[in-house]
N, C-alpha and C positions, 0 to 999 in steps of 0.2 A: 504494500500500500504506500504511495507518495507520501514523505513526511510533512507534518503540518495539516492533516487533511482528515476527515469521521467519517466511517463508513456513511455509504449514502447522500454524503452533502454535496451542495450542486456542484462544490468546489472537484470535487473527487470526479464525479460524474464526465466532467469538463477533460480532466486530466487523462480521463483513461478512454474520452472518444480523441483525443487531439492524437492519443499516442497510436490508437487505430489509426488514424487518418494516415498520419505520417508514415504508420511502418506499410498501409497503403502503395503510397505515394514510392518507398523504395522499392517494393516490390513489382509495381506494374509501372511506373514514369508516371508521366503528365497524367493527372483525370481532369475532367471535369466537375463542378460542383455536383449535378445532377449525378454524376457516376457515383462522386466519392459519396452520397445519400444514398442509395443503394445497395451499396457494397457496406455502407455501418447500417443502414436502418435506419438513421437521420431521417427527418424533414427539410423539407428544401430550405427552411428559415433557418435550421440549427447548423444544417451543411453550410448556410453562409457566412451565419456566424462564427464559426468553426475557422473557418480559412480567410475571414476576416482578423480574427484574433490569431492564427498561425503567422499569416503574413505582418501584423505591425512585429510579432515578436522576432522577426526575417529567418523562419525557418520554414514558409513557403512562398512560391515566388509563381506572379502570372508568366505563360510564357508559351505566347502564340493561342491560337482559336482550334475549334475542331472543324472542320467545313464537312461536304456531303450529304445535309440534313436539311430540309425544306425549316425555312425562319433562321434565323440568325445565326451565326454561329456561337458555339459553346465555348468560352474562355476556359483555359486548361491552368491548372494549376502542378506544379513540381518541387518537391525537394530541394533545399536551396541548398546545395552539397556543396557551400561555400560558407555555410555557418559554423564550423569545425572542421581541425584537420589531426590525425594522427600520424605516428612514424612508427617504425619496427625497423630491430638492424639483426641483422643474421650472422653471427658471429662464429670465423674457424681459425683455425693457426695460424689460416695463410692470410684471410681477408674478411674485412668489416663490408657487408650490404645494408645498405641505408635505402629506405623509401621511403616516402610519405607518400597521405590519399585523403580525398575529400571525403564526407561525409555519408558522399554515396558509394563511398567503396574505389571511386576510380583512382590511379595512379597518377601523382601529379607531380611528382618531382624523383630524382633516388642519386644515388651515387655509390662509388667499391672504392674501398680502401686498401690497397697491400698494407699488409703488416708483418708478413713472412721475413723474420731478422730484424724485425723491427727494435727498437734500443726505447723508441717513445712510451710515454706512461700508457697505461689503460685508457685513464679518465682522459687523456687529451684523445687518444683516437676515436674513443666514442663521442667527443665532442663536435670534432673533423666531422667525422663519417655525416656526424647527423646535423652543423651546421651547413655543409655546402649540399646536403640530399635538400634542407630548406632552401637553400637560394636559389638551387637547381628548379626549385615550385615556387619562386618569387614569394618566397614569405620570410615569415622572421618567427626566431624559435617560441617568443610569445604565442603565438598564433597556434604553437601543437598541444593538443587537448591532453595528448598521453602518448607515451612512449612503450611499446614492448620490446625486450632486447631478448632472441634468443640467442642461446648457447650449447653447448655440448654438456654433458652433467648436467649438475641441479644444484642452486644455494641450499641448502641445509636450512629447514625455516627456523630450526632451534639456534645454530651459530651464523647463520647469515653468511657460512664460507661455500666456494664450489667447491664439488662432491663430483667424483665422477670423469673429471676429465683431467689427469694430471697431464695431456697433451698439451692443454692452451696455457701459453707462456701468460703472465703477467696478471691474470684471474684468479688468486688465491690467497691475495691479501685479507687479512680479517676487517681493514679499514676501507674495502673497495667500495662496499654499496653504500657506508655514510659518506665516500669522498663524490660519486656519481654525483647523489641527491644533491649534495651540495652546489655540483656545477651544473645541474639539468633542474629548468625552471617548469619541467612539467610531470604531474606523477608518472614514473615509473615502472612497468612490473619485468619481471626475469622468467623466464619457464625454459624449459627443455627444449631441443630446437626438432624432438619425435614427435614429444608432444602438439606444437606447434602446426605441424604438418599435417596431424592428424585432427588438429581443428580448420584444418584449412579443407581436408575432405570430408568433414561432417557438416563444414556450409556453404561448401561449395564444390561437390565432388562427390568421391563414391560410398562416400557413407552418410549421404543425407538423407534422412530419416530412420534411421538407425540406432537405437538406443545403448546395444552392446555391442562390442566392435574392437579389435585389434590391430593395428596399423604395424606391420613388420617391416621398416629401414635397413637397407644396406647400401650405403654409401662408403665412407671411409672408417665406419663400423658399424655395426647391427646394432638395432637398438629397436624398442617397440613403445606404443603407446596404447595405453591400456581405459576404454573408457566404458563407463558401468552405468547404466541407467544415464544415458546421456550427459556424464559428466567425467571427467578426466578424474583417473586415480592415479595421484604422486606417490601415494609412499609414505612412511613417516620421516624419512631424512629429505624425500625426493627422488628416492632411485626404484623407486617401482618402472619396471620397463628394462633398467641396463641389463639384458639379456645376452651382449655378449661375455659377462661372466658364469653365465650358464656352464654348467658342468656338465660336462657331457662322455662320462669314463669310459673305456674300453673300446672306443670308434676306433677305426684303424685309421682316419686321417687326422686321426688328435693325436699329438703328442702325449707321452705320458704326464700326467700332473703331478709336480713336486711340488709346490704351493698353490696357495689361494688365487687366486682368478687370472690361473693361467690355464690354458690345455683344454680352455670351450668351446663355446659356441663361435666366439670371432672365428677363433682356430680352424675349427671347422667348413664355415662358409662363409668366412670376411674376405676382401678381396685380396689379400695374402696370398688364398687357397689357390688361384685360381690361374695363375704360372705355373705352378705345379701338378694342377688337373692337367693343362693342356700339352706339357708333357708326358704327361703319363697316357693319353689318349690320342700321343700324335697327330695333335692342333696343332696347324703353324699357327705361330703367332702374327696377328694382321701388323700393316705400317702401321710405324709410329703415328701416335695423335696430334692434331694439326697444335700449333700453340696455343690458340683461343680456348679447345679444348682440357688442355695439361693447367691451363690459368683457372679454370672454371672447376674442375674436378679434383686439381693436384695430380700428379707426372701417372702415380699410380692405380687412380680411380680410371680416369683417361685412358688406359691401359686397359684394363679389366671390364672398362664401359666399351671397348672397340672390340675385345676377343669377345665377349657373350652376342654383342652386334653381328657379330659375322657368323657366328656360331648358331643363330637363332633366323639368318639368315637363308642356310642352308643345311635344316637339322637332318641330317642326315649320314650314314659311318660315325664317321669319328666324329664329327659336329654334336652327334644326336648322344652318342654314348659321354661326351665330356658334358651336356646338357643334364641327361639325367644323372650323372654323379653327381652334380652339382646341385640340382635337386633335391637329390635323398638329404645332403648336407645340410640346405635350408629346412627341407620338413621334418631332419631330424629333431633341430633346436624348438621350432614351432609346437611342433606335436605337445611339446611339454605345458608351452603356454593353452592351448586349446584343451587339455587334458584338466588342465586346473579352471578355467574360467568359463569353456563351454560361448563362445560367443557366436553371435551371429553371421557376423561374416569377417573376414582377416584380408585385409587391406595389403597390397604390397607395392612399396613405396620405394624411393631413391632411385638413384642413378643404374646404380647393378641391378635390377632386379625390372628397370624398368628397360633397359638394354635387351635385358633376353624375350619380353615380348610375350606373345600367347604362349609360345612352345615351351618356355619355361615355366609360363603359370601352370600349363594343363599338367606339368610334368610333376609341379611340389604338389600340386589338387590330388593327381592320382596315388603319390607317394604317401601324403599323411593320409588318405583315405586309408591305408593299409598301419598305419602308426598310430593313432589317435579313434576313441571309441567316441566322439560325436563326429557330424559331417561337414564344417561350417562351408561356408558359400567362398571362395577364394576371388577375388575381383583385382584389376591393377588398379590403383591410385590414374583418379583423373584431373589434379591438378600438376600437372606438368613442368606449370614456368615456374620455380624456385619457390615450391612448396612451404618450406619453409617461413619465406620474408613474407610470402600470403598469408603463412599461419599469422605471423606477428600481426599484421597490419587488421586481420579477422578479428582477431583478440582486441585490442586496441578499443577496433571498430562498437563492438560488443558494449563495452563500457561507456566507454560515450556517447552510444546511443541513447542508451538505460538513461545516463545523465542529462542531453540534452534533450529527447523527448521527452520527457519527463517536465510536462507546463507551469504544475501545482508550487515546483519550486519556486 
């Protein structure tokens, strides 16, 4: 319920038709008055009033008529995706992705940072990244409503430090997230960068409408996101999901394990494996990957993103038999996850996984059918472009909706 507000009072009543209207308005574009009274059940007076009072408060804007209709034409009213903007940066060893986006979602500014050797603080390159992604959108960092920053790991919400990713150089200070706050004039949040992904295909992708659902990552390592009655489960430190320390004893492409979170699931089907598949099955390996490529993925993913490419190309001999090795390796770590959580359908996501294409999904589908005693539905992730910095900018989106539709404040 809107704060400041009693059940039933007209105040209330107001707030929670303005928030129909509007999330309306993002979902279908321009209406007209007469539509958007149909679509809430309004009266032509109250739809006026409505979008009389949206518009002095400039969170909708007239813009353009409806023509083809005998009498006048109908004045259209839209989302004014210029009343708030948020950013998200996508953060790896090598490079900071910065975007901002309007209100409605669209992409209005971004910029990539190297950071690969970089010597610079944290807090300055997260400053970089996200001041010139703002001026790249002709605005000023006032102007962003909220920031989401993913990363690898997870802050620990009891100490505030990353967990998870002893990779990223310079993200492990105990003073990082009060020295951020201090230099970013707009809230904040941190999440997983699986997680993130996997909010980016539950709103825009293959898991929309979906309540239970696992999102399986392989990029520069496995990682999953795990979401339970339509809502992301972290964990109690945050590492719910690091499933490449999945233990996975006695595989013959696991090393043996002599400690703790070595000899698993990465092991098994990170893209480590997967030079070493291809010699074993007498795969050439394809040309090298163009530069744009090796920049985008790192020298290695690049690599492993162009042998399952070609591989998924042509399944067949030796293609097909290093495909389904490859396979059993992913459904073997899955299986586990599916065994425990029973979800509806499992998402597979990243670079690697998205490289191999049908032939590889139909290949993990039929594999864990044979490992795992429920059936879940096996689908590829259908956000594509940098799933990730989507996820952020989703998230972002999410709260500041809540906030600025939100009239009664």
């Amino acid at each position: 319920m809107p704060a400041g507000t009693t059940p039933g009072t007209p105040s209330l009543l107001r707030a929670m038709n303005d928030r129909a209207a509007l999330e309306l308005l993002l979902a279908h574009g321009p209406l007209s008055r007469t539509r958007i009274g149909r679509l809430t059940g309004l009266s032509k007076p109250t739809a006026s009033q409505l979008l009389a009072r949206l518009e002095a408060a400039g969170l909708v804007v007239a813009t353009g008529t409806a023509g083809g209709r005998p009498g006048p034409n109908a004045q259209l009213y839209a989302l004014n995706a210029r009343a708030a903007y948020v950013a998200g940066l996508d953060v790896t060893p090598e490079r900071i992705l910065a975007a901002v986006a309007d209100l409605a979602g669209d992409r209005v500014g971004g910029f990539e940072l190297r950071t690969a050797g970089s010597r610079v603080p944290v807090v300055e390159q997260v400053t970089q990244a996200l001041g010139e992604a703002v001026k790249d959108a002709g605005l000023q960092r006032s102007d962003i409503h909220r920031l989401v920053i993913a990363t690898p790991g997870a802050f620990d919400p009891h100490t505030g430090q990353l967990r998870y990713a002893s990779h990223l150089p310079g993200w492990h200070s105990p003073t990082l997230l009060s020295e951020l706050a201090a230099a970013l004039p707009m809230p904040v949040e941190y999440e997983n960068d699986v997680n993130l992904a996997a909010v980016a295909e539950q709103r825009l992708g293959a898991a929309r409408g979906h309540q239970d659902f696992v999102l399986l990552w392989n990029e520069e390592g496995l990682g999953a996101a795990l979401v339970l009655g339509g809502r992301l489960h972290r964990g109690w430190t945050g590492g719910a999901g690091e499933v490449g320390y999945l233990p996975v004893p006695g595989h013959p492409l696991v090393r043996q394990v002599t400690r703790a979170n070595s000899g698993g699931y990465q092991e098994l089907a990170g893209v480590q494996v997967l030079p070493r598949l291809a010699a074993e099955y007498g795969v050439g390996l394809p040309p090298a990957p163009e530069a744009g490529a090796a920049i985008a993925y790192g020298a290695q993913v690049a690599a492993g993103v162009a042998l399952l490419a070609s591989a998924a190309a042509d399944p067949e001999g030796a293609h097909l038999a290093f495909l389904q090795a490859y396979a059993t390796g992913l459904a073997t770590g899955l299986a586990s996850l599916v065994a425990v959580l029973d979800p509806e359908i499992v998402v597979l996501s990243g670079a690697l996984i998205a490289a191999g294409g049908e032939p590889l999904r139909r290949l993990v589908e039929a594999e864990l059918a044979e490992l795992a005693p429920s059936r879940p539905r096996l689908v590829t992730g259908e956000v594509c472009e940098r799933p990730v910095l989507r996820g952020a900018l989703e998230s972002a989106l999410a709260a500041t909706r809540d906030e600025v539709f939100d009239t009664s404040r």
